[in-house]
C-alpha positions in Angstrom: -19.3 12.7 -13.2 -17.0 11.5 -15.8 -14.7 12.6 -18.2 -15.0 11.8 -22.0 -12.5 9.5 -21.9 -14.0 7.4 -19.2 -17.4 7.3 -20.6 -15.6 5.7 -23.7 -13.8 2.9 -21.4 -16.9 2.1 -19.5 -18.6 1.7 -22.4 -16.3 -0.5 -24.1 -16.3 -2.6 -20.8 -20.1 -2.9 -21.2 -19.7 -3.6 -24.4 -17.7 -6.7 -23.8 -19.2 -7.8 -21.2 -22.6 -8.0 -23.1 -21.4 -9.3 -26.2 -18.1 -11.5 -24.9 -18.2 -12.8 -21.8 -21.9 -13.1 -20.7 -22.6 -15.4 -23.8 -19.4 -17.6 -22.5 -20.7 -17.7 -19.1 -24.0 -18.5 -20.3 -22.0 -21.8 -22.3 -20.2 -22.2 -19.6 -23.1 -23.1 -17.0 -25.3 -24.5 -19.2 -22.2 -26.9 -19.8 -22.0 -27.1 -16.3 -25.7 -28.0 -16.0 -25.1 -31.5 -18.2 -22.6 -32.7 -16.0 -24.8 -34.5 -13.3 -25.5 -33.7 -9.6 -25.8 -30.0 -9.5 -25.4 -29.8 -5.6 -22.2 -31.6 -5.8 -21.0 -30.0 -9.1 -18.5 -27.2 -8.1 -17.7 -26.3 -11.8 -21.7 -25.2 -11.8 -21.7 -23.2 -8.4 -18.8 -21.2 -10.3 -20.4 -21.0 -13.7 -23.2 -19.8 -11.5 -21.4 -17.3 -9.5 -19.4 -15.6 -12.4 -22.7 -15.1 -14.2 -24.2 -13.6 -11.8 -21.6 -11.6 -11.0 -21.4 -10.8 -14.7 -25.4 -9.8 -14.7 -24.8 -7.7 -11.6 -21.9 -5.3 -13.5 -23.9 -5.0 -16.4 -26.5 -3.9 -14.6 -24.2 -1.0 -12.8 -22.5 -0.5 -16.0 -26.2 0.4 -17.4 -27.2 2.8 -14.3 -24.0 4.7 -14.8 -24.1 4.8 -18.4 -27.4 6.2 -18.2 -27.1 9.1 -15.7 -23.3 9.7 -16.5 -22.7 13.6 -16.7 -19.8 13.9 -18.9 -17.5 16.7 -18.3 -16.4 18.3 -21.6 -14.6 20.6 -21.2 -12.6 22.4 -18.1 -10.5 25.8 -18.2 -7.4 26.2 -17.5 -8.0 28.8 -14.9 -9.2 26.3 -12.1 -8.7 22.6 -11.4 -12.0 21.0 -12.2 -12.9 17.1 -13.3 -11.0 16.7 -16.3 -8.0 18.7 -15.0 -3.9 17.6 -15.6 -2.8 19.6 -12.6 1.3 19.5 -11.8 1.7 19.6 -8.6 4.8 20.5 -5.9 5.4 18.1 -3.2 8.2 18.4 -0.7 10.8 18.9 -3.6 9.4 17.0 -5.8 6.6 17.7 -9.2 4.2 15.8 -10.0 1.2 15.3 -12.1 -2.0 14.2 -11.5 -5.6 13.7 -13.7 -8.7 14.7 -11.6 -11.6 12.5 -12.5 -14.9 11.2 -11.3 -15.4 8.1 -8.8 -15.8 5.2 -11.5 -12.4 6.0 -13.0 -10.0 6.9 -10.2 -7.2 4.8 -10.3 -4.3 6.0 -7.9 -1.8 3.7 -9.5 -1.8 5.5 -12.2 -2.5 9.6 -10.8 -5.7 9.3 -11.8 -7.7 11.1 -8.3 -11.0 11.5 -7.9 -12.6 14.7 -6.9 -14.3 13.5 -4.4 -10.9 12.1 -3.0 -10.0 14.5 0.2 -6.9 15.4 -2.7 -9.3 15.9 -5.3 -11.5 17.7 -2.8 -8.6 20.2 -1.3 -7.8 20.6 -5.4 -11.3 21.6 -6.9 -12.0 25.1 -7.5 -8.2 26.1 -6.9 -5.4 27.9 -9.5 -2.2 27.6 -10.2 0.0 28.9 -7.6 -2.3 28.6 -4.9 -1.7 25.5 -1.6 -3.6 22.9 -0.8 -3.6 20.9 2.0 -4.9 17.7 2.5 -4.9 15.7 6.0 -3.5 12.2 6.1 -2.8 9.6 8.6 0.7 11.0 8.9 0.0 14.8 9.1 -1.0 17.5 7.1 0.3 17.4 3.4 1.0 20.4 1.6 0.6 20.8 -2.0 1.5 23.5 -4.5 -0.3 23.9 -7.4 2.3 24.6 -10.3 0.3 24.4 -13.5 -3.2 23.1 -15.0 -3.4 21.7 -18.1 
């Protein structure tokens, strides 16, 4: 599951890594190659490894593209991928995106739903609780508004 906007930043990171930077790492071992001894040449073991790491995104990149379901829209009734949900915790508000797995970032309150926050979230409304286990205790959340 994704939302629209991270269906449009995976594919731009496709994007670039098919038209940027597998070309360069291409160069770059083939480079590599002409510069003797390939079992002692470090610089081609890299070129090597990036390119292959390189290959191996692409590839995920194109299995995700492919069978992404792209969440379009979300009411406002109940928190579902997609949803801006503020929430109340111990004094204090605040906001959080629910999204799917490839584009959770918790730096940034982006949660996924299959998160054990995004998990308590899903299906709930404003006003209700949700409570979410963590190393330290139960954590009690109050759901103050869905956007």
């Amino acid at each position: 599951m994704l939302t629209k906007e991270g269906l449009v930043e995976l594919k731009k990171e496709y994007e670039e890594l098919v038209k940027t930077k597998r070309p360069l790492a291409v160069i770059r071992l083939s480079d590599a190659r002409e510069n003797g001894d390939l079992s002692e040449n470090s610089e081609y073991s890299d070129a090597k490894e990036d390119l292959s790491f390189i290959d191996g995104r692409i590839a995920e990149l194109e299995e995700l593209l492919h069978g992404a379901k792209v969440v379009t829209s979300h009411g406002k009734s109940h928190i579902d991928v997609g949803s801006k949900v503020t929430l109340h915790i111990n004094g204090q508000k605040d906001v959080f995106h629910l999204v799917g797995e490839w584009e959770a970032d918790p730096m940034n309150k982006k949660i996924s739903h299959s998160s054990p926050l995004g998990k308590a979230l899903m299906g709930k409304k404003a006003g209700d609780m949700a409570e979410v286990e963590a190393p330290a205790g139960k954590i009690l959340y109050k759901i103050v508004s869905i956007e």
